[in-house]
ZAMARGU-4260 file (C-alpha; in steps of 0.2 Angstrom, whole numbers, plus 5000, padded with zeros to 4 digits):
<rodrens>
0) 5135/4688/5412 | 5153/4688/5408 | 5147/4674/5392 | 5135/4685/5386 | 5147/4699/5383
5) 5160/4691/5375 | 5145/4681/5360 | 5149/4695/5349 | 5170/4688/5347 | 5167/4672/5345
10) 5165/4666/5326 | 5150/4656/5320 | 5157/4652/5305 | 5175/4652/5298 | 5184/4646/5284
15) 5200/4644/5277 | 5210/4641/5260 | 5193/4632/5250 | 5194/4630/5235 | 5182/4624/5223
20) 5187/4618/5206 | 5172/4609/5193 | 5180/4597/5179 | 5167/4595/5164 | 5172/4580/5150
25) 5183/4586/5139 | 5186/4602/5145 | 5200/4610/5159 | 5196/4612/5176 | 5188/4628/5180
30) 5191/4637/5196 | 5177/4643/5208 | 5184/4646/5223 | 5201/4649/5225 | 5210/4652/5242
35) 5195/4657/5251 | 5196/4664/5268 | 5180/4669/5280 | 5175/4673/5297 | 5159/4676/5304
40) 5154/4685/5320 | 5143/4677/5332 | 5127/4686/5331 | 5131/4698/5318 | 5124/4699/5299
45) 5135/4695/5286 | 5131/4701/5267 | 5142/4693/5252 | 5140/4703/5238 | 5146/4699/5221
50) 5139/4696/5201 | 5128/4682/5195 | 5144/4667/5191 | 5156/4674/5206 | 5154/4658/5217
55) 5141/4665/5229 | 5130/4648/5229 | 5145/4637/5226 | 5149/4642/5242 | 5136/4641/5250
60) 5133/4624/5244 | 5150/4619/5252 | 5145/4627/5269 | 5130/4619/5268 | 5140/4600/5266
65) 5129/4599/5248 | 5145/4599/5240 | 5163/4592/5242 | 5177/4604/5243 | 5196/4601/5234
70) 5205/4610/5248 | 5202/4620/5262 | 5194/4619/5280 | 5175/4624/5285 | 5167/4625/5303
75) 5153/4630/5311 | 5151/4635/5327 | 5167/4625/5328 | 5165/4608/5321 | 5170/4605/5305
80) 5159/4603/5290 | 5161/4587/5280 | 5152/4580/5263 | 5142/4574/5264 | 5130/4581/5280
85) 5128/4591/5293 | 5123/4580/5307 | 5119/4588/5324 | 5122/4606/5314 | 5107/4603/5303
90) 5096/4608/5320 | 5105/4625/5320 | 5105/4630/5303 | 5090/4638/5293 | 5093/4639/5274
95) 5083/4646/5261 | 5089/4643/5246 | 5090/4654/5229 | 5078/4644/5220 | 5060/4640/5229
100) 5063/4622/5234 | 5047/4617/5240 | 5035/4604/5232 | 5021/4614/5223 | 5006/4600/5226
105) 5007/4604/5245 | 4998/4617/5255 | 5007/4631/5265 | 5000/4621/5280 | 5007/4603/5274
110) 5021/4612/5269 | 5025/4620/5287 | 5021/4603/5295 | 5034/4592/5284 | 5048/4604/5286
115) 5044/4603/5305 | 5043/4585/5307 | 5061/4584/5301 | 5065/4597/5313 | 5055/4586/5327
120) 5044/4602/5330 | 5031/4598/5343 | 5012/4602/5337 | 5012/4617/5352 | 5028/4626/5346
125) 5024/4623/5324 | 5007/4629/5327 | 5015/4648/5338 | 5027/4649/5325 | 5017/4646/5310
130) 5005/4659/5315 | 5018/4673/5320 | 5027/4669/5301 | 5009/4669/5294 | 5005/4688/5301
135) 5025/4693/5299 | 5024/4691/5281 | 5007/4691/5276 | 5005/4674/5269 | 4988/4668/5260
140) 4978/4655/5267 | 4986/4638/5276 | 4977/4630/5262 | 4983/4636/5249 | 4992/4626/5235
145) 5011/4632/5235 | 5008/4628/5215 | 4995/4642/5215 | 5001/4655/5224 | 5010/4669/5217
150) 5031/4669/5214 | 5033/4682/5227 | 5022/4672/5240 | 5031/4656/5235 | 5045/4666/5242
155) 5040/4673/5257 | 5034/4656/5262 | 5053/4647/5257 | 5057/4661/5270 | 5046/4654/5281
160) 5052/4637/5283 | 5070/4644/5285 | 5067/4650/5301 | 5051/4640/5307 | 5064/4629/5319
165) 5072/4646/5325 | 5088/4641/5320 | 5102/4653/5327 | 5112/4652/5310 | 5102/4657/5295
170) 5109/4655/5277 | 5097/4666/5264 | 5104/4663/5245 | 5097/4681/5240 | 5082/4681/5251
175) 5072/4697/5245 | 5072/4695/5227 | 5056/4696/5219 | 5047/4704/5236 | 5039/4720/5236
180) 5045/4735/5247 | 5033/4732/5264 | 5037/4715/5266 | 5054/4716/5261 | 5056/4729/5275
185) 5050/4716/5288 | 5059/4704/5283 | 5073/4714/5288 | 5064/4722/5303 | 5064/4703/5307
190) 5081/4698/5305 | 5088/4712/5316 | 5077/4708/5330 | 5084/4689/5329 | 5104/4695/5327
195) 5102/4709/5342 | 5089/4699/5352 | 5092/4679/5350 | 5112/4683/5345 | 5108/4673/5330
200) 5120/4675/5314 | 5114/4679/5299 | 5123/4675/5281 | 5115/4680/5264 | 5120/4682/5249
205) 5113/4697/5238 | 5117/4706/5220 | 5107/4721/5227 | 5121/4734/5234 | 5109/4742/5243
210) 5105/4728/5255 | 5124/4729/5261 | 5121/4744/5273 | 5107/4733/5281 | 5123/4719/5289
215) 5136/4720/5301 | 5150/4717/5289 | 5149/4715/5269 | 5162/4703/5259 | 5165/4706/5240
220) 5167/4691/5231 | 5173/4691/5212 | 5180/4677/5204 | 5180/4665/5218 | 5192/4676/5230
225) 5186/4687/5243 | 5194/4704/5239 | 5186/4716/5250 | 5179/4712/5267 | 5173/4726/5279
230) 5159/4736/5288 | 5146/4746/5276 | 5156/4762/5282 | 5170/4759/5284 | 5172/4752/5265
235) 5162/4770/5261 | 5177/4777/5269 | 5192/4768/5265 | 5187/4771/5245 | 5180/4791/5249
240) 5164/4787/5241 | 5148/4791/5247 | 5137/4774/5240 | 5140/4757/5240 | 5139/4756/5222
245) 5154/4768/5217 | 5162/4759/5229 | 5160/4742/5221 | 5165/4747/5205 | 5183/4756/5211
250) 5185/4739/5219 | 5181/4728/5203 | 5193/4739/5191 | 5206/4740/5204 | 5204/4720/5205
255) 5205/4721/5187 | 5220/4732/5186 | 5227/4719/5201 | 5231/4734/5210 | 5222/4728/5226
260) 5226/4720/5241 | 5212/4712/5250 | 5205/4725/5265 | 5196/4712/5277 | 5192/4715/5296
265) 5191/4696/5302 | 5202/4686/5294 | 5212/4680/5309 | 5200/4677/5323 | 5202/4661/5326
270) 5193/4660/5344 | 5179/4649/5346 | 5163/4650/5358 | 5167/4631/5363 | 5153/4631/5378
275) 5136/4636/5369 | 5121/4632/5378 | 5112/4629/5360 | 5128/4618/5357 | 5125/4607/5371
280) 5104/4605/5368 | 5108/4603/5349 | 5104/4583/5348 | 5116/4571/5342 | 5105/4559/5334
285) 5112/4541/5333 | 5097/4538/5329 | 5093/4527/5312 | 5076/4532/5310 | 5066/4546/5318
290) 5049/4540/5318 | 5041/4558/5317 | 5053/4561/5304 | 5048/4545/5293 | 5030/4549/5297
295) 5030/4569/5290 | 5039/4561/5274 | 5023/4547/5273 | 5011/4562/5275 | 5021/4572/5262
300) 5021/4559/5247 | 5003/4556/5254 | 4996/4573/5250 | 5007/4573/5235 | 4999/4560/5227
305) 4981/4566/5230 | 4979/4580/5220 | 4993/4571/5208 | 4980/4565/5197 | 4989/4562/5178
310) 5000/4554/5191 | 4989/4542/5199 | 4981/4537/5180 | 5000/4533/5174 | 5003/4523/5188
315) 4987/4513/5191 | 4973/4515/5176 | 4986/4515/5162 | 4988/4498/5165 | 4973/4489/5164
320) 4969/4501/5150 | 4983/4495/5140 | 4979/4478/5143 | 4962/4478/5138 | 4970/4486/5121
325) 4982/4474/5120 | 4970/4462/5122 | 4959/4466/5108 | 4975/4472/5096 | 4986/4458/5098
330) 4986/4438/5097 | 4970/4440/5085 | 4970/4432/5068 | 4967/4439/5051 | 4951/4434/5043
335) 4943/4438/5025 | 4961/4446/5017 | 4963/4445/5000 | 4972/4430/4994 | 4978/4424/4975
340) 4972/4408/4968 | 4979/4400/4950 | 4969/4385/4945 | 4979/4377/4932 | 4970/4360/4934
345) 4951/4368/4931 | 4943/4383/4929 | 4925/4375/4931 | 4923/4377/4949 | 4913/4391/4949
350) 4906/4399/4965 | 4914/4393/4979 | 4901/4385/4990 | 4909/4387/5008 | 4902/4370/5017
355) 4915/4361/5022 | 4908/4345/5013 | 4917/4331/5000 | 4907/4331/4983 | 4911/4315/4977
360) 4909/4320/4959 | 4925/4330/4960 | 4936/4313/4964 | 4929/4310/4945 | 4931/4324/4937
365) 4947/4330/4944 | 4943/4345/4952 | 4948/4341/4969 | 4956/4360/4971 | 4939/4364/4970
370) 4937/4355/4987 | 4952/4364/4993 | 4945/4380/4988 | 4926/4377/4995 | 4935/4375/5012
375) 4946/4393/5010 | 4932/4401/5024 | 4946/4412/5030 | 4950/4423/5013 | 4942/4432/5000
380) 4948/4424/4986 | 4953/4433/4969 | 4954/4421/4953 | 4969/4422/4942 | 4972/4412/4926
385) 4994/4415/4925 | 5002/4414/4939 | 5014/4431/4935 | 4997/4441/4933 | 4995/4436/4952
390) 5014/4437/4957 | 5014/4455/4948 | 4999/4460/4961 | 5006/4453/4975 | 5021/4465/4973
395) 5008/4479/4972 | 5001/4472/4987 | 4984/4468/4980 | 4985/4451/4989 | 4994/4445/5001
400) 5000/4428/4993 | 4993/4417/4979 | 4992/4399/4980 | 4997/4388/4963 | 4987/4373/4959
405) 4996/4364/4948 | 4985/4352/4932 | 4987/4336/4940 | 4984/4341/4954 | 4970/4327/4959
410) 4979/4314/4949 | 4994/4318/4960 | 4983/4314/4976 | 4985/4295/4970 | 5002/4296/4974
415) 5008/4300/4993 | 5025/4303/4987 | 5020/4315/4974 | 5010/4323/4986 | 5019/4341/4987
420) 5023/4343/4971 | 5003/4345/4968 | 5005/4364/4974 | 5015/4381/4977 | 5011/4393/4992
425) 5017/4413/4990 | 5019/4423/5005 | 5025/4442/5009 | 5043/4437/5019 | 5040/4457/5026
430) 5023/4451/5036 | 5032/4437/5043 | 5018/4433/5056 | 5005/4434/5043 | 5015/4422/5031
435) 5017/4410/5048 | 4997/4411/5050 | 4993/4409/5033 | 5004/4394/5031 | 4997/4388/5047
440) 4978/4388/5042 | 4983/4380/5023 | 4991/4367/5033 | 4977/4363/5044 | 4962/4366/5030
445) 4973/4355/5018 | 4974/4343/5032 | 4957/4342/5036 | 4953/4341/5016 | 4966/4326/5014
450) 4958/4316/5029 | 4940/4317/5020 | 4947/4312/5003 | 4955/4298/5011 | 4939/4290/5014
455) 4924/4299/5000 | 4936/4298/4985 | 4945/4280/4990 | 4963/4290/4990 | 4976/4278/4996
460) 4989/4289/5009 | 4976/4303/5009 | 4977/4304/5025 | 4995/4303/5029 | 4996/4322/5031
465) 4986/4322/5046 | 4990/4305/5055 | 5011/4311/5053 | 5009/4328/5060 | 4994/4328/5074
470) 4998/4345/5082 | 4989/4346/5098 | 4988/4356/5110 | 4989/4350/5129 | 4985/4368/5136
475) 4972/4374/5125 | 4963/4367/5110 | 4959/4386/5105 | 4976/4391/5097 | 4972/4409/5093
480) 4967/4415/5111 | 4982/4402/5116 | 4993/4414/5106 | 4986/4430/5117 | 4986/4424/5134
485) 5006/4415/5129 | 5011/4432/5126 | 5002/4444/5138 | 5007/4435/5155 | 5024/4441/5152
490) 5019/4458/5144 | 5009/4460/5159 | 5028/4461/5170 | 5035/4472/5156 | 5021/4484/5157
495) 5023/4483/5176 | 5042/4482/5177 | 5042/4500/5166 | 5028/4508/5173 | 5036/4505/5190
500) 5052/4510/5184 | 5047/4528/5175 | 5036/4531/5190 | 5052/4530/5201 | 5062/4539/5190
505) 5051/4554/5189 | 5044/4554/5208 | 5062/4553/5213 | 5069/4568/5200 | 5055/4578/5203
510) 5060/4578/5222 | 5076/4581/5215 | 5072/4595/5203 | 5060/4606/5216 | 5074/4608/5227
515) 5064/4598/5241 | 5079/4583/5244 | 5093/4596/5245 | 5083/4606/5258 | 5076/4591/5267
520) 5093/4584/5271 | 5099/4602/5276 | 5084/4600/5289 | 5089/4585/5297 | 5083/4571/5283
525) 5094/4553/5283 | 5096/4543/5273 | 5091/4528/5280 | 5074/4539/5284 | 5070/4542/5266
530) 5075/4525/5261 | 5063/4517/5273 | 5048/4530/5268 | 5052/4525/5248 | 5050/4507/5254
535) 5034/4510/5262 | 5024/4517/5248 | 5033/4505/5236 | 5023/4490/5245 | 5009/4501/5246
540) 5009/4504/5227 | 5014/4487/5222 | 4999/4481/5236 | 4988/4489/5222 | 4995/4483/5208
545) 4996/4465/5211 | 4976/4466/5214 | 4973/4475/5199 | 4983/4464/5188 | 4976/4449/5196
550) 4958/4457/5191 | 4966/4461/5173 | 4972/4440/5173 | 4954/4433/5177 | 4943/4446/5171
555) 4949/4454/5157 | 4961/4442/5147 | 4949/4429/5155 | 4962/4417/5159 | 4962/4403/5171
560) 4976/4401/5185 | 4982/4382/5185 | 4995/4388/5199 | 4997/4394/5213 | 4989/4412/5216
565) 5002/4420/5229 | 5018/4415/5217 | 5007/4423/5203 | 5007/4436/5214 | 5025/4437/5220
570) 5030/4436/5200 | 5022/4452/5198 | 5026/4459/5214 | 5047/4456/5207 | 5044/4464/5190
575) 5036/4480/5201 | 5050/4476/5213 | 5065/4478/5198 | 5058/4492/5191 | 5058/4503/5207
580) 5073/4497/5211 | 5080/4502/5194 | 5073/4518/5193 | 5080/4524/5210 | 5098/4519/5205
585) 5097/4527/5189 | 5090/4543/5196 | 5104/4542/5208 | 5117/4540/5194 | 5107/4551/5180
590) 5105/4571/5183 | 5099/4574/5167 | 5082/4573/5164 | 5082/4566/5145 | 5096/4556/5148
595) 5082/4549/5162 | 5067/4550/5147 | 5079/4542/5135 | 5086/4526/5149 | 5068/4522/5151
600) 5064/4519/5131 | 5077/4510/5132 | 5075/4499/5145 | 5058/4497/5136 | 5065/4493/5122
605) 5075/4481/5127 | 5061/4473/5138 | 5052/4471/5122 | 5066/4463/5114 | 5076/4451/5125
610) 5062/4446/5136 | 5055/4431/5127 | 5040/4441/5124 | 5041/4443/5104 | 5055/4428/5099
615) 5060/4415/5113 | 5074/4416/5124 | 5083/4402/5118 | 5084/4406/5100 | 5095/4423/5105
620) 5113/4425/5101 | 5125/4418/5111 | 5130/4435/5116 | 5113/4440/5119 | 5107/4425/5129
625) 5117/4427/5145 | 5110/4445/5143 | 5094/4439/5141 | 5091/4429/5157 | 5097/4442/5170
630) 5086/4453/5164 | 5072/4456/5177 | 5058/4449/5168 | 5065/4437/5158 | 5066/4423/5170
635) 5050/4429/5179 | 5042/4426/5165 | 5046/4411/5158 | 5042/4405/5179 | 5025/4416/5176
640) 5020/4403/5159 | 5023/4386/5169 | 5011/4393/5186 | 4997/4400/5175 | 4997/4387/5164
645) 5004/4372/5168 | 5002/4376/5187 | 5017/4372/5192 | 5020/4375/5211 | 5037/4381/5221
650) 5048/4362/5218 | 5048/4367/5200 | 5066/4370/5196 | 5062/4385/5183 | 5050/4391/5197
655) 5063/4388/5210 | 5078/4399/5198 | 5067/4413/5196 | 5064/4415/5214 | 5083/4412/5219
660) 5087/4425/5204 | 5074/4437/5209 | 5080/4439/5228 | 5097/4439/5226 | 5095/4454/5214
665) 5085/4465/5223 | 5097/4462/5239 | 5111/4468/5228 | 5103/4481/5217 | 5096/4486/5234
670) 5113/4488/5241 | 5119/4497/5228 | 5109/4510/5227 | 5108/4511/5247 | 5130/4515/5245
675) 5125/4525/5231 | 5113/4536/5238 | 5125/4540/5251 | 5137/4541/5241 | 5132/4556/5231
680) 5117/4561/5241 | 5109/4570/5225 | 5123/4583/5224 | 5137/4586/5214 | 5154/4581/5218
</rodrens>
């Protein structure tokens, strides 16, 4: 009995000197809190009471261990509040934050169950307190999408969840705003029963004056220092006014005119209730992971993602879209273009008759550039007789090149030495891998043309061309799809490596953005807990995309795995790997979300550039190089080319340094982020 009665003296929170200063770049420190003192009473309510910019949420957050403080001293319920948790406090305290803070692709039911899970809220308990919170504040349907309920319903169910655990401190960061009369009048029917009732202490914040009369004691906060702290009444009194309001005001300009001293009621209890029964049952988890905490934050991303649907395309169907694109836009040669020819050795060739054949006439006549012409299949040819007519069109961009035949040019073929002297090629230097194909296909046709002359038309060194530069290809004898297949293995890790990455980025700065990962750690959250879960449905996801990309390999780009299937796999399981791991450290380090938009183009960007992909690795600068092969997909992909197509198993050495280079990466990036993430815990410092 003799506990009981002495509850009401004992202080549930107190503070002492705080101070809060923010430094922005390039700008002076600006100070939010400044010498801040508070006490609160054990099962009392408590109403701070200030203007929007005052410091109200600052400190809150600082109570709350969301932010770290400069200076000063914070407990509750006597043990001392650090950044960057709560630990064993995080079982007292219910908080409902200012903004909503709850992830709108749940349900009100889901909602209730994941906030409960980080409590460790048995199914018995969550599903009496659900139902009394349900008919206390007249919530819609369990089922109901938090997205697609009303503002004011969004709120009342945030209230919810602050209390669902029955905390016996509750924090509300302006809890009645945007709630009509009747429930806001249950709300506070509600909060009375549980201060008189339960002894639980109450703190919230307000702008409204009129809710000060509803609290034990009221605090005035204005510029980060607590002026006025006091009983509704008795404030009433001490200024002679008869509202709250003209009260408020004699206090500001008296502030103003510094012409008050600060009235407070309990700035020097210092006595502590150091035997609490709630104390004692408040578990001190030394626990790593919580299992029915990692399981309501599985169900939580799991529910997410069903009704995530834009989501779900981005992450699984964009993919093998953008490959079957990529497969028909790119590694493709261009056929029937118009091309230039000037014919200075005849202009008797006539119609070109496409068949491939030697006409022995022409060794006569000397109108082997006809032969070179009938075997032009891939152009559409346009006749010039000057060559500047044809240059003046190519700068117009008519044609895409011209070819010269010069008026000896069969003569010339007699002579092997003379041999390129016989004709000019012109190419557009802007469409460098058109000029690289057209020069390509000339070779091969002039090649081809040379080797029948050699024999038909009895042309010594004719076919010398073709016997010194037998290109050949091990791989493939079809050089165009070759070409394809060369360049989309490694695309295929660079569309995974950035899909993954963006996909982290936004998951995690969506958690961020809602509110939920503040409030989550408030409830209980570790670290280690949501670093476990993020793991889990990162295998899960990569799972998925291995297969489908496996299926895009043999299917759709229809190519055949020399190697060894599970190292094909494990290459693309790394590029999925890199990016998550990237976009969870740079949503750590990143708040802003198109600093986060405009990191991901880059990174894309830069995969594009420097990952083999457009120009090989080796020709890079030497500045670029080293840059180049520590990039996550770089070595991958070159480890990628050698399984698929020249199935090279595990004891090759580039296979061997992609693997070495993939794990020890991910341990560190791993670690990193792991000391990060603790580090600054998604708040500001």
């Amino acid at each position: 009995m003799h506990f009981s009665l002495k509850l009401f003296e004992m202080s549930s929170i107190q503070v002492r000197k705080l101070s809060k200063n923010y430094q922005e770049f390039g700008k002076n420190s600006q100070n939010i809190l400044c010498n801040f003192n508070l006490t609160i009473k054990y099962g009392s309510i408590y109403s701070l009471v200030g203007s929007s910019g005052c410091g109200k949420t600052t400190f809150l957050n600082c109570l709350l261990a969301m932010q770290k403080i400069d200076e000063g001293e914070i407990k509750i319920f006597n043990q001392q509040v650090k950044f960057p948790n709560l630990k064993s406090l995080s079982k007292l305290i219910g908080f409902m934050p200012q903004h909503i803070a709850l992830a709108s692709q749940l349900t009100i039911n889901e909602t209730f169950h994941y906030f409960a899970s980080l409590q460790l809220i048995d199914d018995k308990t969550l599903k009496e307190r659900s139902k009394m919170l349900c008919d206390l504040l007249c919530l819609p349907s369990k089922d109901s999408l938090i997205g697609k309920i009303s503002n004011g319903q969004q709120r009342r169910v945030s209230f919810a969840v602050a209390v669902l655990h029955d905390p016996k401190l509750l924090i509300l960061d302006e809890p009645t705003v945007g709630l009509d009369c009747e429930i806001r009048q249950r709300i506070w029917k509600f909060l009375h029963q549980q201060s008189s009732e339960k002894n639980i202490t109450i703190l919230f914040t307000t702008q409204y004056l009129t809710e000060v009369s509803r609290a034990h004691c009221c605090g005035f906060l204005r510029k980060g220092n607590l002026i006025v702290e006091n009983s509704h009444d008795k404030i009433l009194e001490q200024f002679n006014v008869d509202n709250i309001d003209e009260a408020f005001y004699q206090i500001c300009c008296l502030d103003e005119s510094k012409g008050i001293l600060k009235i407070t009621a309990n700035e020097n209890n210092d006595n502590y209730l150091l035997c609490m029964d709630f104390l004692d049952k408040s578990v001190k988890d030394n626990k790593i992971i919580r299992w029915q905490v990692l399981k309501g934050l599985l169900i939580k991303e799991w529910h997410r993602k069903k009704i995530s649907h834009s989501e779900n395309f981005v992450a699984y169907l964009l993919p093998i879209f953008y490959m079957i694109i990529y497969m028909y836009a790119i590694g493709g040669f261009p056929n029937k273009f118009k091309f230039g020819i000037v014919n200075y050795e005849t202009s008797e060739c006539g119609n070109y008759q496409i068949n491939n054949s030697i006409n022995f006439n022409h060794c006569q006549e000397g109108k082997l550039s006809c032969e070179i012409l009938n075997n032009l299949d891939y152009f559409e040819i346009i006749n010039y007789d000057q060559h500047q007519k044809a240059y003046e069109d190519f700068l117009k961009g008519e044609i895409f090149g011209f070819l010269i035949f010069n008026s000896n040019f069969t003569k010339s073929l007699t002579n092997v030495l003379h041999i390129y002297h016989t004709f000019e090629i012109i190419s557009d230097p802007t469409q460098y891998a058109f000029g690289l194909y057209l020069k390509y296909k000339l070779f091969l046709t002039f090649s081809e043309v040379f080797k029948n002359l050699s024999t038909k038309c009895e042309i010594i060194g004719g076919d010398l061309l073709s016997k010194s530069m037998n290109i050949r290809d091990i791989i493939t004898n079809n050089f165009d799809i070759f070409i394809m297949n060369y360049q989309s293995v490694v695309m295929i890790l660079i569309l995974i490596f950035c899909i993954t990455m963006s996909h982290s980025v936004l998951s995690i700065y969506e958690f961020r953005g809602q509110g939920i990962w503040n409030r989550s750690v408030i409830n209980g959250m570790k670290i280690s807990e949501i670093v476990l879960a993020q793991l889990i449905l990162f295998y899960c996801n990569t799972f998925i995309i291995i297969i489908e990309m496996l299926l895009v390999i043999k299917f759709v780009l229809k190519i055949e795995i020399l190697g060894s299937i599970w190292l094909v796999a494990f290459m693309i399981y790394q590029a999925s790997m890199g990016g998550y791991i990237v976009g969870f450290l740079t949503s750590i380090l990143v708040d802003d979300i198109f600093v986060l938009a405009g990191l991901a183009n880059a990174f894309i960007a830069v995969s594009v550039s420097i990952s083999g992909l457009v120009w090989p690795i080796e020709a890079a600068s030497i500045f670029i190089k080293p840059v180049a092969y520590i990039y996550p997909v770089s070595l991958s992909g070159i480890a990628l080319r050698e399984i698929i197509f020249k199935g090279s198993n595990l004891y090759h050495f580039r296979v061997q340094i992609a693997l070495i280079y993939i794990i020890v990466c991910g341990l560190i990036l791993s670690f990193v982020s792991y000391v990060l993430l603790k580090w600054r815990k998604f708040t500001s410092n």
